[in-house]
PyMOL Python script that loads the backbone (N, CA, C, O; Angstrom):
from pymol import cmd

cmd.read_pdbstr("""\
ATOM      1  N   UNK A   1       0.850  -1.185   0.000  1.00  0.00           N
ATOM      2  CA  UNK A   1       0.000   0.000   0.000  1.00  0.00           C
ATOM      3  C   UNK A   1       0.891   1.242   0.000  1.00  0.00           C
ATOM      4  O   UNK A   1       1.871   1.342   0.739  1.00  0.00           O
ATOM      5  N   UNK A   2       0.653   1.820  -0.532  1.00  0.00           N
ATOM      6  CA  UNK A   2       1.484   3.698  -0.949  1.00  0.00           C
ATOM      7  C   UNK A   2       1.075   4.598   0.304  1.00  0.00           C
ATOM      8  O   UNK A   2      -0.125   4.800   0.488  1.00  0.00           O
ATOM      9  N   UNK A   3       1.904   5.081   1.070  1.00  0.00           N
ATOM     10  CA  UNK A   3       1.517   6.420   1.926  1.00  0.00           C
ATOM     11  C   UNK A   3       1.217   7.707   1.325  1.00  0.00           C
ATOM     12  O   UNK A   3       2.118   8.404   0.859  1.00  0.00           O
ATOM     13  N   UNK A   4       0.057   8.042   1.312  1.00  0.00           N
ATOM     14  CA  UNK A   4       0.102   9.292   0.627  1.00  0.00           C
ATOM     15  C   UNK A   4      -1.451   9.309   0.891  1.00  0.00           C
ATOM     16  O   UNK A   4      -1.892   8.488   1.695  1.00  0.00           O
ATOM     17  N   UNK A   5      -2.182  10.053   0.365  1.00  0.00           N
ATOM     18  CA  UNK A   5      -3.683  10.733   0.832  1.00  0.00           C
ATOM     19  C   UNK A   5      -4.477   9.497   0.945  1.00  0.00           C
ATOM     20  O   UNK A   5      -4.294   8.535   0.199  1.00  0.00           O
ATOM     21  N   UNK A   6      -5.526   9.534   2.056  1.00  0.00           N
ATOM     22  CA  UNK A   6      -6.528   8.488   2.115  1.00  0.00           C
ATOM     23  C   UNK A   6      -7.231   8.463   0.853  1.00  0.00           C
ATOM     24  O   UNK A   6      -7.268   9.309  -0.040  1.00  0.00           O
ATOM     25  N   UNK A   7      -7.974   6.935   0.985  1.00  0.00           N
ATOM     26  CA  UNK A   7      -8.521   6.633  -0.488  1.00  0.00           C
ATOM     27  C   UNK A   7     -10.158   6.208   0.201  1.00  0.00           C
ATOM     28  O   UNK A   7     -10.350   6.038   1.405  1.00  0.00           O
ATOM     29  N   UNK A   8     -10.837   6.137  -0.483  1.00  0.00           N
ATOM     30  CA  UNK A   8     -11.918   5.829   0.264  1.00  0.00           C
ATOM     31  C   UNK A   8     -12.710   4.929   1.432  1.00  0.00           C
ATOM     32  O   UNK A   8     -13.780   5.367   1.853  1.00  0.00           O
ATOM     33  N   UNK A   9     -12.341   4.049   1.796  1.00  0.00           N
ATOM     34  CA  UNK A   9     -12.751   3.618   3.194  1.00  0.00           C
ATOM     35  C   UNK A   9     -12.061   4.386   4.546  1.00  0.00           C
ATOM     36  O   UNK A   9     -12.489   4.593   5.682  1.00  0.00           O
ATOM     37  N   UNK A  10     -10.815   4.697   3.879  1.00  0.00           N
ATOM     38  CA  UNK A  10     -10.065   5.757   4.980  1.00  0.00           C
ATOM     39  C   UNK A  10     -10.841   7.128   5.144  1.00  0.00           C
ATOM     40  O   UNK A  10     -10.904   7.660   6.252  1.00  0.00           O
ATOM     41  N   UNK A  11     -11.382   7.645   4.119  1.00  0.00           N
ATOM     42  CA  UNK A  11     -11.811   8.713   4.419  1.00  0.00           C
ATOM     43  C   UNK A  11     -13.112   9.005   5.601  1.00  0.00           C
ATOM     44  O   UNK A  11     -13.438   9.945   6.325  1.00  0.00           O
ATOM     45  N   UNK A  12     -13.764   7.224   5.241  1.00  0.00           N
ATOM     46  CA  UNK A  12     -15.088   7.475   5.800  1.00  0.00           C
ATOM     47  C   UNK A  12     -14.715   7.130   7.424  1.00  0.00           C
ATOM     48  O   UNK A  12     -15.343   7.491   8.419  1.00  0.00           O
ATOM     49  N   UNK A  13     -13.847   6.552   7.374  1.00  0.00           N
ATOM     50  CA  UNK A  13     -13.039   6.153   9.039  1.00  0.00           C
ATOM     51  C   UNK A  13     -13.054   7.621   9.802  1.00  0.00           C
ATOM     52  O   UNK A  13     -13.741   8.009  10.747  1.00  0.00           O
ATOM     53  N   UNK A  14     -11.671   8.520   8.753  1.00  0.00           N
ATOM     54  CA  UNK A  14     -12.006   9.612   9.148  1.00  0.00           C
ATOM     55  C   UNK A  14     -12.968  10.511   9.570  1.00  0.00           C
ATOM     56  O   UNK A  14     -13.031  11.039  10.680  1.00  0.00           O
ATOM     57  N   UNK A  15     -13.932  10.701   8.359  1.00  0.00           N
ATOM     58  CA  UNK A  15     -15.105  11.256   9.009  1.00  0.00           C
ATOM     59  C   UNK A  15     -15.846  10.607  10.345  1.00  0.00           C
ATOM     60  O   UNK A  15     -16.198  11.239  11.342  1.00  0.00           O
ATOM     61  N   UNK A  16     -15.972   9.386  10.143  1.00  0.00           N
ATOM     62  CA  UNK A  16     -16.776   9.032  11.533  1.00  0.00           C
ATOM     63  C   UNK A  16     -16.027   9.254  12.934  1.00  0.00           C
ATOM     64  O   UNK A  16     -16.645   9.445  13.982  1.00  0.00           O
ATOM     65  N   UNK A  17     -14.398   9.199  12.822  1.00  0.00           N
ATOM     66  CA  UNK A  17     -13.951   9.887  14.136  1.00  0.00           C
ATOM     67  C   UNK A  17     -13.838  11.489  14.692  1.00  0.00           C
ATOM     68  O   UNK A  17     -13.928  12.026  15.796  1.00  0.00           O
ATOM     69  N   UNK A  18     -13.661  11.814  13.705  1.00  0.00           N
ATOM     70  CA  UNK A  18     -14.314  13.016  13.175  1.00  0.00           C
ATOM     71  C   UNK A  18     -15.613  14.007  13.847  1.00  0.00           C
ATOM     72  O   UNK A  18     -15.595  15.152  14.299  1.00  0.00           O
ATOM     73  N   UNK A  19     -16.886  12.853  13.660  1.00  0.00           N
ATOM     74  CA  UNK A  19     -17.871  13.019  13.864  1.00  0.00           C
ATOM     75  C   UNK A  19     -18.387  12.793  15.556  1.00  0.00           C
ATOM     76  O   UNK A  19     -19.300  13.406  16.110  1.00  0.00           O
ATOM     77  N   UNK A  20     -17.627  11.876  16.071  1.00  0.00           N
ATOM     78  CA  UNK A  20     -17.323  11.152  17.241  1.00  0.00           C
ATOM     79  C   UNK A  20     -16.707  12.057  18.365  1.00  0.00           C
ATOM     80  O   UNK A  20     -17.226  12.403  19.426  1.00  0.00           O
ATOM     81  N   UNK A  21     -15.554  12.329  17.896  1.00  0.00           N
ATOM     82  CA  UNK A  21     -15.023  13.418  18.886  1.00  0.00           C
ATOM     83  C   UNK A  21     -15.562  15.043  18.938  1.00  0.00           C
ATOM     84  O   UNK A  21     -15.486  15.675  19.992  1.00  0.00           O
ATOM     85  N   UNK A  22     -16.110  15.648  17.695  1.00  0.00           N
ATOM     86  CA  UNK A  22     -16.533  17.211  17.880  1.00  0.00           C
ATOM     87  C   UNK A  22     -17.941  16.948  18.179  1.00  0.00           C
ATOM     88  O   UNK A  22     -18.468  17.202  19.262  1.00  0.00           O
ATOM     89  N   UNK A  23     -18.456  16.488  17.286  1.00  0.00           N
ATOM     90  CA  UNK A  23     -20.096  16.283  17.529  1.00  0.00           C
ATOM     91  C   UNK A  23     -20.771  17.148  15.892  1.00  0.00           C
ATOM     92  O   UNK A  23     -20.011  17.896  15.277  1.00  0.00           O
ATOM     93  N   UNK A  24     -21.993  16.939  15.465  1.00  0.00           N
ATOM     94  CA  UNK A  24     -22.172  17.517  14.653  1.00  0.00           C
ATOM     95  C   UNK A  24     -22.195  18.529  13.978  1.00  0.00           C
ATOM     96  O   UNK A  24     -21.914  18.858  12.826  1.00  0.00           O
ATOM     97  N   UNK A  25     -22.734  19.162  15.250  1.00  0.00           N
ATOM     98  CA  UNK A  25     -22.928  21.111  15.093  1.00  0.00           C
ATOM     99  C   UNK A  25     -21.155  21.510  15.547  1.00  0.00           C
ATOM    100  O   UNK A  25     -20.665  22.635  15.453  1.00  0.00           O
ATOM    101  N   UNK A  26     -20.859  21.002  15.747  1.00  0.00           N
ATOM    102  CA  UNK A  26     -19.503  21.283  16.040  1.00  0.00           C
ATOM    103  C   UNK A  26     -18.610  21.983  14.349  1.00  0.00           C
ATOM    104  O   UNK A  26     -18.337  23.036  13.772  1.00  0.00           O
ATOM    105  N   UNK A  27     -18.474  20.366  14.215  1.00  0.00           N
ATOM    106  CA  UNK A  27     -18.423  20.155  12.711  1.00  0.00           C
ATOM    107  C   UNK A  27     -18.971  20.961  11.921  1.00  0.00           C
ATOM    108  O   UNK A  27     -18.229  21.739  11.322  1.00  0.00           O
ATOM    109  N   UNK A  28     -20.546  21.022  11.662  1.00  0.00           N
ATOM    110  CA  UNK A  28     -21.036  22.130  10.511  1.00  0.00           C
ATOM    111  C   UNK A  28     -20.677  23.461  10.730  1.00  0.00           C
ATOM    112  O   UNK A  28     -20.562  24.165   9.726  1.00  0.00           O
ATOM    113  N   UNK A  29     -20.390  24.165  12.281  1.00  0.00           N
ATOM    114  CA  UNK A  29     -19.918  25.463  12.447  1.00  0.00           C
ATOM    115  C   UNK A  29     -18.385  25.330  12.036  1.00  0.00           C
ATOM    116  O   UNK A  29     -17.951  26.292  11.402  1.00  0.00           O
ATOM    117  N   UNK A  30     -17.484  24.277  12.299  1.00  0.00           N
ATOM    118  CA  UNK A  30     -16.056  24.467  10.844  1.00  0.00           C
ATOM    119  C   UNK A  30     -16.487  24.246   9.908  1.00  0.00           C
ATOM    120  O   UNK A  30     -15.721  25.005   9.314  1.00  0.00           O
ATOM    121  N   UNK A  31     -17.147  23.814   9.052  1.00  0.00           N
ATOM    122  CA  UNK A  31     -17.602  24.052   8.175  1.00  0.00           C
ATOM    123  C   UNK A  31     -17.745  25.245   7.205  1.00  0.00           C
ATOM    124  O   UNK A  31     -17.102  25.620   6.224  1.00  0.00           O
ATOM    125  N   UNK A  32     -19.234  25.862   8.097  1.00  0.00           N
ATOM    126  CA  UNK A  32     -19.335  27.425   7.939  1.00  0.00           C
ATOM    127  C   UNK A  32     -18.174  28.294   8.408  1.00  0.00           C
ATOM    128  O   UNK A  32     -17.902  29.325   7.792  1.00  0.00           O
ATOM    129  N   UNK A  33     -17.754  28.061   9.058  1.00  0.00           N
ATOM    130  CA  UNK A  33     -16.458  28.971   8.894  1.00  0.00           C
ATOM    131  C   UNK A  33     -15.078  29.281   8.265  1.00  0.00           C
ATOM    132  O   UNK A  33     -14.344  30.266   8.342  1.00  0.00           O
ATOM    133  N   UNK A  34     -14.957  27.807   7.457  1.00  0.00           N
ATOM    134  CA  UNK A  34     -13.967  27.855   6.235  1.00  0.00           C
ATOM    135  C   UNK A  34     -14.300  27.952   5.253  1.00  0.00           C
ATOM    136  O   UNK A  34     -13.430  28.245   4.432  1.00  0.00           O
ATOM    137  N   UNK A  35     -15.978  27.737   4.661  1.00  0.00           N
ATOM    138  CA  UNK A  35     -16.306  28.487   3.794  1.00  0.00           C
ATOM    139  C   UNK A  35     -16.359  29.439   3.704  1.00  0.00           C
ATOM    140  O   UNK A  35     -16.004  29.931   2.633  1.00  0.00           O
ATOM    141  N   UNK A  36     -16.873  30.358   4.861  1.00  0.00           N
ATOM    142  CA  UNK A  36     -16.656  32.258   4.640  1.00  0.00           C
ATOM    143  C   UNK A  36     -15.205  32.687   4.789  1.00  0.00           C
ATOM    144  O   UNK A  36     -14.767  33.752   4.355  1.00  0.00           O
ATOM    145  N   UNK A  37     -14.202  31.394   5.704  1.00  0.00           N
ATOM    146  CA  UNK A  37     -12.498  32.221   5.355  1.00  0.00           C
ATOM    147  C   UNK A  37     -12.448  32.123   3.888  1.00  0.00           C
ATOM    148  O   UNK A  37     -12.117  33.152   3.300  1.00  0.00           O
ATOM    149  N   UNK A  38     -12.679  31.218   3.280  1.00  0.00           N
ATOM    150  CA  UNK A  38     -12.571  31.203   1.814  1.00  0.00           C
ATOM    151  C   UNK A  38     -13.002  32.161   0.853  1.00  0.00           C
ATOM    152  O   UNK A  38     -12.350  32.665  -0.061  1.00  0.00           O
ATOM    153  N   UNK A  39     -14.240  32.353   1.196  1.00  0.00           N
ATOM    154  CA  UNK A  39     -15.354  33.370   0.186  1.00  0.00           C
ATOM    155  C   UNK A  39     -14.106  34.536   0.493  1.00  0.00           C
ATOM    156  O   UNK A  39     -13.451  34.969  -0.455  1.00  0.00           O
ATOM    157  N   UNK A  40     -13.895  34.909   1.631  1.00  0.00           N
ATOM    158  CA  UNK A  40     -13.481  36.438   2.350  1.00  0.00           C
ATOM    159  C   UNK A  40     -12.006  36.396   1.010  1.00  0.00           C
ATOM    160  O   UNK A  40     -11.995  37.053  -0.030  1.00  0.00           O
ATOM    161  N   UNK A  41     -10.887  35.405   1.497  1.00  0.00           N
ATOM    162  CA  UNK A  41      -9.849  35.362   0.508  1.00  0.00           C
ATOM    163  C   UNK A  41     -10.112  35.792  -0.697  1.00  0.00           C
ATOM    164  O   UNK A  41      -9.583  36.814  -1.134  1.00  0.00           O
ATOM    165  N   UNK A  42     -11.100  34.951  -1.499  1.00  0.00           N
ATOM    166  CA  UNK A  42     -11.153  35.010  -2.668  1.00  0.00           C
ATOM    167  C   UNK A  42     -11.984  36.769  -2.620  1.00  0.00           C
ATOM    168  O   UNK A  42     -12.069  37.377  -3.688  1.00  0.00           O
ATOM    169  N   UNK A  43     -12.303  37.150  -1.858  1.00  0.00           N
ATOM    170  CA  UNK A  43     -13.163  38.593  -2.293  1.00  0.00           C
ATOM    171  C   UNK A  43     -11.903  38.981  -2.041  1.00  0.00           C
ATOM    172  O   UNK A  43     -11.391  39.148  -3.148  1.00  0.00           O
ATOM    173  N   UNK A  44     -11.098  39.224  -1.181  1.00  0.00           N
ATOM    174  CA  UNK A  44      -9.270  40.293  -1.244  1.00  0.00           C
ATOM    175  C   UNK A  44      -8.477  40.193  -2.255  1.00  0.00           C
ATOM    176  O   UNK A  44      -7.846  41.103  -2.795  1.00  0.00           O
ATOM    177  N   UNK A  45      -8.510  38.720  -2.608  1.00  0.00           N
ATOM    178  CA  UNK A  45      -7.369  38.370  -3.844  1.00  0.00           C
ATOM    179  C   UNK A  45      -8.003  38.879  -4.967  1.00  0.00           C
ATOM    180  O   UNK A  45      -7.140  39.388  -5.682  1.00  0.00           O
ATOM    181  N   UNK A  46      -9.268  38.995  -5.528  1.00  0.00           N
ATOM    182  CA  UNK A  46     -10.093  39.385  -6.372  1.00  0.00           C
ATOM    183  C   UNK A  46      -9.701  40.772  -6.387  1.00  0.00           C
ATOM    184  O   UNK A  46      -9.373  41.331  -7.433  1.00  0.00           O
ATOM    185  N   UNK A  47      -9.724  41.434  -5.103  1.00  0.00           N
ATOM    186  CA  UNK A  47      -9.224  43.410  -4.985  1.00  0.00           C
ATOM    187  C   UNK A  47      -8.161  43.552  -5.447  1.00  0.00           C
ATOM    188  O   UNK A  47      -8.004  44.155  -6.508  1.00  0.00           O
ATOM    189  N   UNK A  48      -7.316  43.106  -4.858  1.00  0.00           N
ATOM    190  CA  UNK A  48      -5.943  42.791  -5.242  1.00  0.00           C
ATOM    191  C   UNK A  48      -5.353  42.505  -6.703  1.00  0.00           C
ATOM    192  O   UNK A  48      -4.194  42.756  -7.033  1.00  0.00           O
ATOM    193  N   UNK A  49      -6.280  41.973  -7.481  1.00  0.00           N
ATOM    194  CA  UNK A  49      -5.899  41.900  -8.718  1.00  0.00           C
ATOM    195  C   UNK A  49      -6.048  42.943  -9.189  1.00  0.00           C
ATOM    196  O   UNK A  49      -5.178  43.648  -9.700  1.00  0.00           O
ATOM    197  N   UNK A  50      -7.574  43.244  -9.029  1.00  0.00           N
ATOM    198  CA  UNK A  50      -8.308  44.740  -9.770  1.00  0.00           C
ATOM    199  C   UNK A  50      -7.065  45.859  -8.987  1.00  0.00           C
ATOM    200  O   UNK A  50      -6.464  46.216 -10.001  1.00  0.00           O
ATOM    201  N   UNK A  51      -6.611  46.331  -8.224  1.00  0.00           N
ATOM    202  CA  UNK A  51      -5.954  47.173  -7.987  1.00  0.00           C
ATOM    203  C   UNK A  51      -4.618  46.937  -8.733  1.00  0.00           C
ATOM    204  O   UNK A  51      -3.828  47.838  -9.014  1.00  0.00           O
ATOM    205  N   UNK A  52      -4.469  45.744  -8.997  1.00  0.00           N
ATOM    206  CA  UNK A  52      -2.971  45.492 -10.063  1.00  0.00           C
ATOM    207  C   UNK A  52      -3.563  45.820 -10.985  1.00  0.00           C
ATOM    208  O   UNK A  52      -3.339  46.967 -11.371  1.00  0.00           O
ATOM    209  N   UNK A  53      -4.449  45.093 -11.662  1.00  0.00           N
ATOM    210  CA  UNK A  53      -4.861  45.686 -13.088  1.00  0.00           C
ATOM    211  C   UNK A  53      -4.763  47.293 -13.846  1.00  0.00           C
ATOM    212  O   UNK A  53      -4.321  47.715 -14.914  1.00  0.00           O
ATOM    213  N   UNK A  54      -5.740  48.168 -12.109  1.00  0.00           N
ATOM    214  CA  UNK A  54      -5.921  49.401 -12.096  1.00  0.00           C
ATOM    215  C   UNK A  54      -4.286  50.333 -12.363  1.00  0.00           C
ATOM    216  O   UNK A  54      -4.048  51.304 -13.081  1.00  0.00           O
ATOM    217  N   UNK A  55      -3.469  49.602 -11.524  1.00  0.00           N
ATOM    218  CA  UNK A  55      -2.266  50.240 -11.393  1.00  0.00           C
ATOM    219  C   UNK A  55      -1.109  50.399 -12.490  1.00  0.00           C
ATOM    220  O   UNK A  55      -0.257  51.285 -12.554  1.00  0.00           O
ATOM    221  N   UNK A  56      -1.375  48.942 -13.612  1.00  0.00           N
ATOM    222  CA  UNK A  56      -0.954  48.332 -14.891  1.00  0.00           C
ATOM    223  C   UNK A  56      -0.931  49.995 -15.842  1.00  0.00           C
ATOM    224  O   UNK A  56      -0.234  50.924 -16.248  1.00  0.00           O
ATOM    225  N   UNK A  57      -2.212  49.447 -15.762  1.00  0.00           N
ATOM    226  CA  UNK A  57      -3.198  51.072 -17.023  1.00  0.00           C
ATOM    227  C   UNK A  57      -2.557  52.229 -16.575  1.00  0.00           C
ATOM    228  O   UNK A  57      -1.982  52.904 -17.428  1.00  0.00           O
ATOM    229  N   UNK A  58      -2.537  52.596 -15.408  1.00  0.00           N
ATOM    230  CA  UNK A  58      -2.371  53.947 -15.292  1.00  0.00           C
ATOM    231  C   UNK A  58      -0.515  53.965 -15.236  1.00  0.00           C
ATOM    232  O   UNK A  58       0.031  55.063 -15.129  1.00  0.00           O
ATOM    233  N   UNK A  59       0.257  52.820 -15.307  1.00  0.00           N
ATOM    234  CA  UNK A  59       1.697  52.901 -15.740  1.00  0.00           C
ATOM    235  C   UNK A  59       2.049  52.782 -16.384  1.00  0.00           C
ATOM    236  O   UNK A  59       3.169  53.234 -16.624  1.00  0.00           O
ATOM    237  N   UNK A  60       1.174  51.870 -17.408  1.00  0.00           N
ATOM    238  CA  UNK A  60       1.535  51.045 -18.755  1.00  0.00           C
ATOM    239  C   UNK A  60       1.779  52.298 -19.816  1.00  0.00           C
ATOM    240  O   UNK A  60       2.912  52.595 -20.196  1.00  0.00           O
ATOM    241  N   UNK A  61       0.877  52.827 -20.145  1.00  0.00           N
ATOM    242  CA  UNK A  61       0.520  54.041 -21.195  1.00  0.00           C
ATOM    243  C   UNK A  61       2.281  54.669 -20.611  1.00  0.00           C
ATOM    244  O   UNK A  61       3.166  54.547 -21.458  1.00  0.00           O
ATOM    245  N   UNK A  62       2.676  55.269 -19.282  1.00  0.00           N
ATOM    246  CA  UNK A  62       3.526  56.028 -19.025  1.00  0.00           C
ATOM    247  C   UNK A  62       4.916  55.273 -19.966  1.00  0.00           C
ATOM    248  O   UNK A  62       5.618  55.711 -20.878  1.00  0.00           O
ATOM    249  N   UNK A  63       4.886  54.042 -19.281  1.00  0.00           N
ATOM    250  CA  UNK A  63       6.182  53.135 -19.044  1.00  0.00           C
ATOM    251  C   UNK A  63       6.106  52.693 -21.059  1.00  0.00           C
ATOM    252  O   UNK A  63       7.188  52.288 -21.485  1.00  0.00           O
ATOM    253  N   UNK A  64       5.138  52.762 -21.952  1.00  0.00           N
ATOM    254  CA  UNK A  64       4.733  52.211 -23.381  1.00  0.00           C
ATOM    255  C   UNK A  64       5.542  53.947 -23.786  1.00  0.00           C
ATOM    256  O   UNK A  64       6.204  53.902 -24.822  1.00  0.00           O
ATOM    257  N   UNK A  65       5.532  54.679 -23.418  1.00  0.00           N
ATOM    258  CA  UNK A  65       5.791  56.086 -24.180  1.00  0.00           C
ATOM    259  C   UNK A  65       7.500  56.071 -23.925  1.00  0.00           C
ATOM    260  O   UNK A  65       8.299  56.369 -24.812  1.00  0.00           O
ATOM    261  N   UNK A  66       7.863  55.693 -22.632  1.00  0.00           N
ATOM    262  CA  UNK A  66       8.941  55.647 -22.418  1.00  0.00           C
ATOM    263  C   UNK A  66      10.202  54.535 -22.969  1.00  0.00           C
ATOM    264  O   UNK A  66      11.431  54.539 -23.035  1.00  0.00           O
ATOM    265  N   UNK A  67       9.228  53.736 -23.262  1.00  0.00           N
ATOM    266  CA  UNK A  67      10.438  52.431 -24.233  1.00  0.00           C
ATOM    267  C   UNK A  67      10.431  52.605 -25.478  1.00  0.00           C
ATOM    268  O   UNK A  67      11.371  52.199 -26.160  1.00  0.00           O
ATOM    269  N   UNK A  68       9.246  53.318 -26.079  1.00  0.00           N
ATOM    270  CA  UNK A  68       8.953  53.891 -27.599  1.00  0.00           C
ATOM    271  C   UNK A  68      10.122  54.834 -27.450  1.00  0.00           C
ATOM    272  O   UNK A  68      10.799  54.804 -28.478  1.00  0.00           O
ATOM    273  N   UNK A  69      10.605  55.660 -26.540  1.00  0.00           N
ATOM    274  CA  UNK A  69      11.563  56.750 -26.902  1.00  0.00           C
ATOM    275  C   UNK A  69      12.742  55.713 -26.676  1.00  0.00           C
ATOM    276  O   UNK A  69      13.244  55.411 -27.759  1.00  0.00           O
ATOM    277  N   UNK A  70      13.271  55.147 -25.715  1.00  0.00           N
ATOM    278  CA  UNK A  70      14.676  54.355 -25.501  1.00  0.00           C
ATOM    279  C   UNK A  70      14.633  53.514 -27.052  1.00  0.00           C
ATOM    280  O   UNK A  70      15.714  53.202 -27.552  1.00  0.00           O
ATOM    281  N   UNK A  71      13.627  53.248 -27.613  1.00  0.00           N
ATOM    282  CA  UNK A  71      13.979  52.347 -28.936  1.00  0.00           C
ATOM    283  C   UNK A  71      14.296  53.134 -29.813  1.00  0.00           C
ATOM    284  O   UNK A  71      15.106  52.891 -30.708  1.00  0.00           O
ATOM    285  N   UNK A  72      13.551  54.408 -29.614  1.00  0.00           N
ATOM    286  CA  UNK A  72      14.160  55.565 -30.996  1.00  0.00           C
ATOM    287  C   UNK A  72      15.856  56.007 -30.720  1.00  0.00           C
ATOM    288  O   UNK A  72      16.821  56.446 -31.347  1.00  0.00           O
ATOM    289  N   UNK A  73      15.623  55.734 -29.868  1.00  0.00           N
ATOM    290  CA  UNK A  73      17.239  56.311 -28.983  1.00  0.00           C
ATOM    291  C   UNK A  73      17.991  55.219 -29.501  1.00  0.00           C
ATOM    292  O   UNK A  73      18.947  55.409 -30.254  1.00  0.00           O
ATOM    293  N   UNK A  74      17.562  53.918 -29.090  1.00  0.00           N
ATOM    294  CA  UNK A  74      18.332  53.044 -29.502  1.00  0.00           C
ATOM    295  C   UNK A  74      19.053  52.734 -30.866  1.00  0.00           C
ATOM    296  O   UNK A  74      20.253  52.537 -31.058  1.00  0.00           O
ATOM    297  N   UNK A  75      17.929  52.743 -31.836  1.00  0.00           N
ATOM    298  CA  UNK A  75      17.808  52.577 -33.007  1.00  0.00           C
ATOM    299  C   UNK A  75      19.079  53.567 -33.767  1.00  0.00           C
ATOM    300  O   UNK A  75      20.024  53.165 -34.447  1.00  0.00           O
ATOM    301  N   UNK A  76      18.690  55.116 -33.348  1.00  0.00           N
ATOM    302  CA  UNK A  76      19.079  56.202 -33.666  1.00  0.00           C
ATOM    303  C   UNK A  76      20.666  56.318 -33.580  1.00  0.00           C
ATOM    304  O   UNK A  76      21.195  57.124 -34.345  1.00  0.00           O
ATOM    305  N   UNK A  77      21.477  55.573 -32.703  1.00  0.00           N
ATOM    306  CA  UNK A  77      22.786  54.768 -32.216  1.00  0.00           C
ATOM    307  C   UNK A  77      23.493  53.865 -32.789  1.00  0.00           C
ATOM    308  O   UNK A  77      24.693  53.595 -32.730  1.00  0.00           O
ATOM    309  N   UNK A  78      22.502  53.361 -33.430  1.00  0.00           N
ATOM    310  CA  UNK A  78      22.479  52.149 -34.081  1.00  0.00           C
ATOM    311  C   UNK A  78      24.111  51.680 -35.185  1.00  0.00           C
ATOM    312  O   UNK A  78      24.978  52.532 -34.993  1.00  0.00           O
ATOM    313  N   UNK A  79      24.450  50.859 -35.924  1.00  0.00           N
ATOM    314  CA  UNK A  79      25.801  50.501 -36.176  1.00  0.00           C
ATOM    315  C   UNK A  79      25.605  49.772 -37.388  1.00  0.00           C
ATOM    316  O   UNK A  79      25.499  48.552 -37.268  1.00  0.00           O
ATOM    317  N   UNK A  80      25.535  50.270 -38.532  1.00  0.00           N
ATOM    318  CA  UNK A  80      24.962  49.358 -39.964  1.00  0.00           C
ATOM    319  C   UNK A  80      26.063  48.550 -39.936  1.00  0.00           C
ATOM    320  O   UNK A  80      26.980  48.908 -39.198  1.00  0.00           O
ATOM    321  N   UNK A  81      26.216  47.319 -40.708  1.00  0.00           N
ATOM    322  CA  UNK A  81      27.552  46.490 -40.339  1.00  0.00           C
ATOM    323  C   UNK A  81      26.486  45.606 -41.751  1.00  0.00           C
ATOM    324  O   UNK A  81      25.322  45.214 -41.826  1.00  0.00           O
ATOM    325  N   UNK A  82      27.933  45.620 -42.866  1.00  0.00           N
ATOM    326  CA  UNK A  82      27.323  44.334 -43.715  1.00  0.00           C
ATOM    327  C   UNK A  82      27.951  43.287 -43.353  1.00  0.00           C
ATOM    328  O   UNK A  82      29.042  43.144 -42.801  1.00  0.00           O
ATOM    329  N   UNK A  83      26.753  42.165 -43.901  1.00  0.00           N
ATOM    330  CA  UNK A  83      26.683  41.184 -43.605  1.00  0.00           C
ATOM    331  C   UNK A  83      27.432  40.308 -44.693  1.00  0.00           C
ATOM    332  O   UNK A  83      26.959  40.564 -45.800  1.00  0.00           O
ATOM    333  N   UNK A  84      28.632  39.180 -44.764  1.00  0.00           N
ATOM    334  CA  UNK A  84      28.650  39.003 -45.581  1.00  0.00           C
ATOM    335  C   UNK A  84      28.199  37.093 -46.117  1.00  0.00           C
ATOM    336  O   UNK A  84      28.755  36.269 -45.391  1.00  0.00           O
ATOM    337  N   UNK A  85      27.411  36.561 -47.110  1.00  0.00           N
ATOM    338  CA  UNK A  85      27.355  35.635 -46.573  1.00  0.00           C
ATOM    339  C   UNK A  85      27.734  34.944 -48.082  1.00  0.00           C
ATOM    340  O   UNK A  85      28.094  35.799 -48.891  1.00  0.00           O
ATOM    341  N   UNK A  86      27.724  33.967 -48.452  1.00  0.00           N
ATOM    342  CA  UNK A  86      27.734  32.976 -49.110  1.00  0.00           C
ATOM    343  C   UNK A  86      26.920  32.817 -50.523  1.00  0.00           C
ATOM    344  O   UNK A  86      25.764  32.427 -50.357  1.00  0.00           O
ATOM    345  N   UNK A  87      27.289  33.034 -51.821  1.00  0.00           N
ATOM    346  CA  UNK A  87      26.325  33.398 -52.746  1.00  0.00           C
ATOM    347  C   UNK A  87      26.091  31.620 -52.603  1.00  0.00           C
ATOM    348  O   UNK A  87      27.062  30.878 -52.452  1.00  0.00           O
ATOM    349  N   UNK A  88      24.794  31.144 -52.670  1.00  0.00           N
ATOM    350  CA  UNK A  88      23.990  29.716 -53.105  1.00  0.00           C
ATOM    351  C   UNK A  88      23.519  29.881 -54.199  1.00  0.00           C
ATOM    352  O   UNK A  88      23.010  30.967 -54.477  1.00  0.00           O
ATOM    353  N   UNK A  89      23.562  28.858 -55.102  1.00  0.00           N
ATOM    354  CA  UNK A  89      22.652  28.913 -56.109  1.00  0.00           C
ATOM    355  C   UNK A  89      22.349  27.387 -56.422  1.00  0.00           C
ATOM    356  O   UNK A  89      21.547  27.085 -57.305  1.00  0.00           O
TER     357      UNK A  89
END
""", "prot")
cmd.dss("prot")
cmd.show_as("cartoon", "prot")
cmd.util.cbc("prot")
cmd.orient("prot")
């Protein structure tokens, strides 16, 4: 047998000791309460994006004007150099 996550008769073991030692209402109040830690996460991480997103836009346009000029700059520097290669025919 492999150690690694219970497979199904283990699980139901689990639950019934589970069930044994907290008691029911025990149980359904963890329950309800890692579902709303959850909901709560996912509503912050959700802000959290939108405020990255928000923050993207209002840098992007800045930081898009500013590499458009370093490339003209770049370009403008620039070093023609022929190439010489191999006539094929």
């Amino acid at each position: 047998m492999v150690m690694g996550l219970p497979n199904g008769m283990e699980w139901v073991i689990l639950l019934v000791v589970a069930l044994l030692l907290f008691g029911g209402s025990r149980l359904a109040g963890l329950g309800r309460g890692t579902g709303r830690a959850i909901r709560e996460f996912k509503e912050e991480t959700a802000g959290l994006r939108e405020k990255d997103k928000d923050k993207e836009l209002e840098d992007g346009t800045a930081h898009d004007e500013a590499t458009a000029e370093q490339t003209k700059s770049d370009i403008a520097d620039a070093e023609v150099v022929e190439s010489r290669t191999p006539d094929t025919k």
